[in-house]
N, C-alpha and C positions, 0 to 999 in steps of 0.2 A: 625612124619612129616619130610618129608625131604626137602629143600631148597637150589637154587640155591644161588650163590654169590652176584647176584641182585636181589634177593627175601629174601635173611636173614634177618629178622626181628633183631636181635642184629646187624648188619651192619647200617641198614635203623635207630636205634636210635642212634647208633654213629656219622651217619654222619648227623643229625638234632640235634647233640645235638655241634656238630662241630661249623654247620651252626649259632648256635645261641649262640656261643662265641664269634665269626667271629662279628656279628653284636653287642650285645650287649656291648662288650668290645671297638668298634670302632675300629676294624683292619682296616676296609673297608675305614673309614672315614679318619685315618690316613693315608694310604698308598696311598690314592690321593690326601693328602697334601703332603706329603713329595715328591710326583711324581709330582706337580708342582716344586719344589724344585730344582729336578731335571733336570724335562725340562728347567727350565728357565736357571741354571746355564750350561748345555751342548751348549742351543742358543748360550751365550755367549760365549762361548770355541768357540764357528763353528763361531761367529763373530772375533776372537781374533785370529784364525790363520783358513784365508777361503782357505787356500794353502795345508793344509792337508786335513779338513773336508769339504765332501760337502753336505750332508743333516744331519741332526739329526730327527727321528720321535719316537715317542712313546707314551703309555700311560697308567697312572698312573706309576708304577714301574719297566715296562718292554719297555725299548729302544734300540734303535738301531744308529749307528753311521757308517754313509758312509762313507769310508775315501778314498781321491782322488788313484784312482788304480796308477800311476806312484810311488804313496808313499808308497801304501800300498805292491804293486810290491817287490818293494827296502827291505822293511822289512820283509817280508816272504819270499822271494829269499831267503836271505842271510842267515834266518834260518831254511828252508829245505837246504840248502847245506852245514850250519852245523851240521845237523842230518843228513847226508847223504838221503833226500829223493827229491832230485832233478831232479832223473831218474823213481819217482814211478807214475804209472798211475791209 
């Protein structure tokens, strides 16, 4: 018998057998406690200096942090034109 990559029956129980460590073990369960964790202490950072950050959004463990472009400008400027990529398009 031959078998594609997503028909490999040794794939397909690896990746249910993944599935149900993930679950069983609480991966799931912790990573969106700890991802409350997270968001709350970033609010607070975007409350604690609103002159750099201007949104934080995310969820569970995967976030994102807007930082005001005038600031974020200033910091990346200065380190593309220490790596010399100031002129790269």
């Amino acid at each position: 018998m031959f078998f594609t990559y997503g028909a490999n029956p040794i794939s397909c129980v690896a990746a249910n057998e993944t599935l149900s460590i993930i679950k069983d073990d609480g991966y799931q369960a912790h990573a969106h406690e700890l991802g409350q964790f997270v968001g709350s202490e970033l609010a607070r950072m975007k409350e604690k200096y609103p002159h750099l950050c201007e949104e934080v959004r995310g969820r569970g463990l995967m976030w994102g942090i807007e930082l005001d472009p005038t600031f974020a400008a200033g910091i990346y400027g200065k380190r593309c034109a220490l790596y010399g990529m100031g002129n790269a398009r």
